[in-house]
Residue, then its C-alpha position, 0 to 999 in steps of 0.5 A: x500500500x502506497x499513500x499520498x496526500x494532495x490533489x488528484x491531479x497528482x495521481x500520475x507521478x504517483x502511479x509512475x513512482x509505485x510502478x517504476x521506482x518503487x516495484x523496479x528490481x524486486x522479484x515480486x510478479x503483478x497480479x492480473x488485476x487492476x490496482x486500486x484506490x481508497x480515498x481516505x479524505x475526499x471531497x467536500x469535506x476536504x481542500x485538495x492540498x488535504x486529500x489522502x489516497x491510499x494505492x493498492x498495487x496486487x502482486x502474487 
């Protein structure tokens, strides 16, 4: 699980980090699923230099 706090327009560097930095050089084999997203604080509770995301990456 991977969380981020900021706007959603900020998603792209966030899967790019995950999938490229982050899942880079270690043996783990991804799922054949689609990753997933929780939005812990979201809109209209919440500004969106507030919002927190968590990201759920399926490996085997």
């Amino acid at each position: 699980m991977f969380t981020y706090k900021g706007a959603y327009e900020g998603f792209y560097p966030v899967y790019d980090y995950i999938y490229n930095v982050c899942l880079f050089g270690y043996k783990f084999d991804l799922a054949d699923k689609p990753a997933l997203e929780w939005y812990v604080k979201s809109p209209p509770f919440y500004k969106p230099e507030n919002y927190v995301t968590d990201f759920y990456v399926p490996i085997k």
